[in-house]
C-alpha positions in Angstrom: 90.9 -1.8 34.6 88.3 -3.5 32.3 86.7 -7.2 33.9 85.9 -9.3 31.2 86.4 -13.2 30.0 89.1 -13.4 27.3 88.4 -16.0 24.7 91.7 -16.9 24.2 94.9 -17.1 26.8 97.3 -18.7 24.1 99.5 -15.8 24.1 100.7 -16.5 28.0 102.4 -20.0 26.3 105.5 -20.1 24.7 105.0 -22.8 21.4 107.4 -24.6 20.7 107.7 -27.4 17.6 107.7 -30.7 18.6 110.5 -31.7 16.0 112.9 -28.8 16.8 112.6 -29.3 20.7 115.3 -31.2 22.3 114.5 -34.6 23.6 114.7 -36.5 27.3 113.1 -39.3 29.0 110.0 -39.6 31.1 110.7 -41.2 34.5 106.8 -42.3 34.5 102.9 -41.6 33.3 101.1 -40.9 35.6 96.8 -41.7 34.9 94.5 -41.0 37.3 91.7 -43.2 36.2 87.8 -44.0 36.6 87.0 -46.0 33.5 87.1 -49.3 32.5 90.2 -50.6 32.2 90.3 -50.8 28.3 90.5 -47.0 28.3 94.0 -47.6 29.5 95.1 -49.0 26.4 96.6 -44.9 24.6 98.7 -44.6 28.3 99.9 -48.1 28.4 101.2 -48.3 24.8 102.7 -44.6 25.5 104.4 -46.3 28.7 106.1 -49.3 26.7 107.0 -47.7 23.9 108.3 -44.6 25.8 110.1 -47.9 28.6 108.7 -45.6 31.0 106.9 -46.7 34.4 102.8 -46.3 34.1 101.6 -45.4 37.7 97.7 -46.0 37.6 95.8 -44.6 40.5 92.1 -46.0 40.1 88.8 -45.5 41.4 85.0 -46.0 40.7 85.2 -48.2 37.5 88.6 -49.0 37.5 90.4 -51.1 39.8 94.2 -51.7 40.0 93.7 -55.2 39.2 92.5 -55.0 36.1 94.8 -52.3 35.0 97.4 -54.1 35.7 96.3 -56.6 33.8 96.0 -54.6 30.8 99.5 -53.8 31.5 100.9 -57.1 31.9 98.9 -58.3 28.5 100.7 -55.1 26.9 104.1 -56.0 28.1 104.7 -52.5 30.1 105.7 -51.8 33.1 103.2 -50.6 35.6 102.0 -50.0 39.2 98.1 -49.6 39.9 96.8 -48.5 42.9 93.3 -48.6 44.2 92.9 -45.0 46.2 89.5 -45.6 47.5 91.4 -47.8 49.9 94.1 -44.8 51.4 93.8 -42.6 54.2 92.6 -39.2 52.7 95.2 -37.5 55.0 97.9 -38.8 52.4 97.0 -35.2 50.9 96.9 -32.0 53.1 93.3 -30.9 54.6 93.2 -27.7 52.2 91.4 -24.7 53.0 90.1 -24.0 49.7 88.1 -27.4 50.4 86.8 -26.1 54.2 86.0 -22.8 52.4 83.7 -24.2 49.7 82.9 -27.8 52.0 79.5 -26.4 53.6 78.2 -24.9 50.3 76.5 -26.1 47.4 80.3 -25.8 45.6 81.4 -28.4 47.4 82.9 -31.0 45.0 83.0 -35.2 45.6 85.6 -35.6 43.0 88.9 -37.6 43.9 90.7 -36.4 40.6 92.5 -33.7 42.6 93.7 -36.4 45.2 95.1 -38.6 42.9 97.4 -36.2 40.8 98.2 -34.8 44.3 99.3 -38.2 45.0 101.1 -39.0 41.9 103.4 -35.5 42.8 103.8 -37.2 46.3 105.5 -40.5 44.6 107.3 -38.2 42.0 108.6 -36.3 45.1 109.9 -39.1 47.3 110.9 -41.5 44.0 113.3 -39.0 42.9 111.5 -38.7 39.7 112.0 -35.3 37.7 110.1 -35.5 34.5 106.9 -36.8 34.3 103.3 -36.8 32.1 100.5 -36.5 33.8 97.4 -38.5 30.9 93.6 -38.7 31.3 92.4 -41.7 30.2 90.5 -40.2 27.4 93.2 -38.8 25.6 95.1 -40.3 22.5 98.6 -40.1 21.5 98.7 -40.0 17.9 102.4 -39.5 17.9 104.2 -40.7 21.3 107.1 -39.1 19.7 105.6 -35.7 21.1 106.6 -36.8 24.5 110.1 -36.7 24.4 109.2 -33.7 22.9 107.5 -32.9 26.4 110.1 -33.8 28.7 113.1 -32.2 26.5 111.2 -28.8 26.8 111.3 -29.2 30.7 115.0 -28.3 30.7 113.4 -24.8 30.1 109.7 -25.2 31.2 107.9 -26.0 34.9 105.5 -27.4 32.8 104.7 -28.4 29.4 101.5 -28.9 28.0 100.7 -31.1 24.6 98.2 -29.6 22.2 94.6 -30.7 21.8 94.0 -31.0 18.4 90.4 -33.3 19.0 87.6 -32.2 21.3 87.9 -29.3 22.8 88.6 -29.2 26.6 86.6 -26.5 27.3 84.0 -26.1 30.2 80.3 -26.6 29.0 79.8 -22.5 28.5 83.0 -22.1 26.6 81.5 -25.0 24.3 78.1 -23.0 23.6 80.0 -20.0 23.0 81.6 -21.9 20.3 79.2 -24.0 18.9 76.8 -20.8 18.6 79.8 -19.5 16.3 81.6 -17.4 18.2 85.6 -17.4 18.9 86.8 -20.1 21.7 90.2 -21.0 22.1 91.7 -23.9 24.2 94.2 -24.2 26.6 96.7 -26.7 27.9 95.7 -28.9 30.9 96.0 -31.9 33.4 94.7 -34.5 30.4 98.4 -34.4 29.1 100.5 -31.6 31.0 104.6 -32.5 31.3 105.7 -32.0 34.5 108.8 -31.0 36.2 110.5 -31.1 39.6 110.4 -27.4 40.0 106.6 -27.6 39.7 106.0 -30.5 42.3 105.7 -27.6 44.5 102.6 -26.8 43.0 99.2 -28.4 43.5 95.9 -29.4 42.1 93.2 -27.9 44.3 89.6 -29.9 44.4 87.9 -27.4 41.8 86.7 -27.4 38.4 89.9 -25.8 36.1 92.2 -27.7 39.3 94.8 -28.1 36.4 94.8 -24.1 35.4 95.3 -23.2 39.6 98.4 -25.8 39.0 100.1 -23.9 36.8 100.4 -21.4 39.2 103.2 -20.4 41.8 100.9 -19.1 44.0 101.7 -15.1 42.7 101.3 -16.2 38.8 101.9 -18.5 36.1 104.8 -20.3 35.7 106.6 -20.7 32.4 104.6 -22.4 30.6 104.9 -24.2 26.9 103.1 -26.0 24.6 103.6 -28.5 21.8 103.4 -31.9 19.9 99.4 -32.8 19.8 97.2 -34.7 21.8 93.1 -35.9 20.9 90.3 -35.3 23.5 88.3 -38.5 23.0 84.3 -36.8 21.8 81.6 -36.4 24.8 78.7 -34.2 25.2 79.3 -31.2 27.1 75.8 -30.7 27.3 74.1 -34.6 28.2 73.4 -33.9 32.0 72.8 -29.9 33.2 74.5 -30.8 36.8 78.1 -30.1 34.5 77.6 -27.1 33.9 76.4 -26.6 37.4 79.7 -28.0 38.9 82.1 -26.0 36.6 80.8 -22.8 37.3 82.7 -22.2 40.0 86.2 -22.9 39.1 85.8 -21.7 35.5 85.2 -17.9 37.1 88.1 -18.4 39.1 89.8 -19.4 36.2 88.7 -17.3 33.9 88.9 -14.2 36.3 92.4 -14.8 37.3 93.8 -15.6 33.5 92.3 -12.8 32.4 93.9 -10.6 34.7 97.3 -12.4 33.2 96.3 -11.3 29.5 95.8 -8.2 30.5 99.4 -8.2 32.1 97.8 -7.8 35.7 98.9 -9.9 38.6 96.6 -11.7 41.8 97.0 -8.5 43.5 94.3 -6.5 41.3 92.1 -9.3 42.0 90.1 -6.9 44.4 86.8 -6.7 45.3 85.9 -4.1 42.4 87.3 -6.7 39.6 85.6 -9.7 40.9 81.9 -7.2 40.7 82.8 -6.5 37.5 83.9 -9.6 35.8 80.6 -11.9 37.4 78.5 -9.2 35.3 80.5 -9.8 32.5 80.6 -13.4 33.4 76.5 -13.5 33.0 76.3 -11.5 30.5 78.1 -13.7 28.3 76.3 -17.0 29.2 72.9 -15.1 29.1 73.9 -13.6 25.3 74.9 -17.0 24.3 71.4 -18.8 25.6 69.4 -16.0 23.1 72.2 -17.3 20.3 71.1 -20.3 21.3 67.7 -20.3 21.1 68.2 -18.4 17.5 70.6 -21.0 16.4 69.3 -23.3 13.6 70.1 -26.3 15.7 68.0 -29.1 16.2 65.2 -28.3 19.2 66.1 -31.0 21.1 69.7 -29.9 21.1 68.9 -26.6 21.6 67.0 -27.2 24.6 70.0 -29.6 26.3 72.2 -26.3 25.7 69.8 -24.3 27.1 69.0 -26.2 30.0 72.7 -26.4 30.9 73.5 -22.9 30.5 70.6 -22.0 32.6 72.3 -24.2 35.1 75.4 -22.3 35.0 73.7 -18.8 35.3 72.1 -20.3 38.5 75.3 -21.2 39.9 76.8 -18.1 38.9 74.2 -16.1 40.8 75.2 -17.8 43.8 78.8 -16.4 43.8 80.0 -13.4 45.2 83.1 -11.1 44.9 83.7 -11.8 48.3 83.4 -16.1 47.7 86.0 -15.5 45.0 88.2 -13.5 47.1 87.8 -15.7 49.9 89.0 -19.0 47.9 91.9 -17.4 46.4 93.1 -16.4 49.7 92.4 -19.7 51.0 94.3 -21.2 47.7 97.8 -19.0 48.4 97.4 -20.0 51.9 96.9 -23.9 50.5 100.1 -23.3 47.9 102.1 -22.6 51.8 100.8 -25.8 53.0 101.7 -27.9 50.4 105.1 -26.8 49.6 105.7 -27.5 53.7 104.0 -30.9 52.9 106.5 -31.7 50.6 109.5 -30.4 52.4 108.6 -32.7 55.5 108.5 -35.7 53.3 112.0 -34.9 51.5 113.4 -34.1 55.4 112.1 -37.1 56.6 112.3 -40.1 54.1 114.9 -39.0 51.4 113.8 -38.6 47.7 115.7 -40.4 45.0 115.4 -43.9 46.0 112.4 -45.1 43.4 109.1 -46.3 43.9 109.3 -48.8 46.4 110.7 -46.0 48.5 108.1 -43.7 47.9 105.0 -45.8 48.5 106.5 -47.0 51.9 107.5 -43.3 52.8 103.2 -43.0 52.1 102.3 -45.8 53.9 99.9 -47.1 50.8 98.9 -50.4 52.3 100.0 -53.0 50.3 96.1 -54.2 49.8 96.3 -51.5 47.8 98.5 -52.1 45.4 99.2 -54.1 42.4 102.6 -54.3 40.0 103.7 -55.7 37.0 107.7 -55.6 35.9 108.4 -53.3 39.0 109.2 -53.9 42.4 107.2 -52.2 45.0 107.8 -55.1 48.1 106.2 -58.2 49.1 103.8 -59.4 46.6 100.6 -57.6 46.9 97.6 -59.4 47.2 99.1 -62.8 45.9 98.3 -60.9 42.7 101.0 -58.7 42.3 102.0 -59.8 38.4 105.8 -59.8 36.5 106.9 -60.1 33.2 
């Protein structure tokens, strides 16, 4: 068995054409947000003209006030919530976050909560088809996501196509932009969802969305069509990026390779994971010299170096047995969850809509604002209607 980091993992999707796929409705958008509320604007006109409920779950920048209010000024109908106010216990205590909570891989971001939140609505709302949408993504065609949910009939999950920036981790970008082969893949930015898959979850880890399209043994069925646009960034603006991905790109990249090699979790044994972290460094330390040769201007150069050197020295801090120990830790996590989720089904129904499902959580009404849905009692006097 040969280690190594493919540069492409299109062939475990099935593509399917937008315009030939059958069609079917959304039962909601689901955005877990941090910006400014203006970058709402691609979901929220997805959401009206799709007549599809917008669930907003915001933090940091954004607050469900003023996404709401973006909403209401749209005309579509939405429900924000502010998840800096919920009890973190809403989502299970994983062990992939114990395992990784007293090293330097442990991760601050809340991404992972809220799309493990959204699933938890979707679960006790009775929802079976929903989008899961960054807010830096753009819909050129909304069209695409009937598309989406049509192609659930026959997929877990469906992913749309990126046809702007690529989604790639910041080594995966300098082994492009050196001139090398680098694919994409599909991902959590806009990724269809279906109720088979709420059984799934996003673990707090760089590539959370790749670990959710797994069924805890392999990947599930997965498709892709329609087309999507990554808003531009720069991989490469602050070194600590790299740093943060290296981690859950070589789980990711380990584990898919194994699945384009038609291997399964199994094989995943100490031997591969020694073999595939020197083929892991090998590649970011060829692509720093390509760098460095690269007629690029010295300032960019040195931003790409700086964060590939980053990743190396993260790299250097995993070992076969970290990896084994977090995917061990992750099956055991894919057991929890799907017992989370039975629980709440056993004891509060599904089926019975949003205002069942956020009371089934508990959210605190504090928390919560709506526009041209009913959640309850009017939240925070502010709770808006069209």
């Amino acid at each position: 068995m040969t280690a190594r980091q493919h540069r492409s993992h299109r062939g475990l999707l099935a593509p399917r054409d937008a315009l030939d796929a059958p069609r079917a409705e959304l039962d909601a958008i689901i955005v877990p947000t941090s910006r400014p509320a203006h970058y709402l604007c691609q979901a929220i006109s997805a959401a009206k003209e799709q007549d599809v409920l917008l669930l907003m779950l915001c933090s940091k920048r954004s607050t469900a006030f003023d996404a709401v209010i973006e909403a209401r000024n749209a005309g579509a109908r939405a429900l924000a919530i502010d998840t800096g106010l919920l009890d973190p216990e809403l989502v299970p205590d994983f062990a992939t976050d114990r395992v990784l909570r007293s090293t330097r891989f442990g991760r601050s971001a809340d991404t992972s909560f809220k799309r493990n939140l959204g699933l938890l609505i979707a679960v006790l709302a009775g929802w079976e088809r929903i989008l899961f949408l960054d807010d830096d993504i753009e819909l050129p065609d909304p069209v695409h996501l009937g598309a989406a949910a049509g192609l659930l009939g026959e997929y877990p999950v469906v992913g749309l196509a990126n046809a702007g920036m690529p989604d790639n981790s910041v080594v995966c970008h300098a082994i492009r932009d050196v001139g090398l082969p680098q694919d994409t893949f599909i991902g959590g930015g806009a990724l269809a969802v279906g109720e088979v898959a709420f059984e799934s979850f996003f673990p707090n880890i760089y590539n959370e969305d790749w670990f959710f399209l797994l069924d805890g043994t392999g990947l599930r069925p997965s498709a892709i069509t329609g087309t999507a646009v990554q808003r531009v960034y720069d991989p490469y603006r602050d070194a600590r990026r790299a740093r943060g991905e290296e981690l859950g790109d070589t789980l990711a990249e380990g584990v898919f390779g194994l699945f384009d090699s038609h291997l399964g979790l199994a094989d995943a044994d100490q031997a591969y994971w020694r073999e595939f972290l020197v083929h892991r460094r090998r590649i970011i330390h060829d692509t720093i010299e390509l760098v460095r040769a690269s007629p690029n201007e010295a300032a960019v150069r040195a931003r790409m170096v700086a964060a590939l050197k980053a990743a190396i020295g993260h790299s250097l801090l995993i070992t076969p047995e970290l990896c084994m120990g977090y995917l061990s830790a992750w099956q055991s996590d894919c057991g929890r969850w799907r017992r989370r989720v039975t629980r709440l089904r056993r004891d509060h129904g599904a089926g019975l809509g949003i205002e069942h499902a956020v009371a089934a959580l508990e959210i605190p009404r504090a928390a919560q604002v709506d526009v041209g849905v009913t959640t309850g009692a009017r939240r925070r006097s502010v709770a808006l209607r069209v």
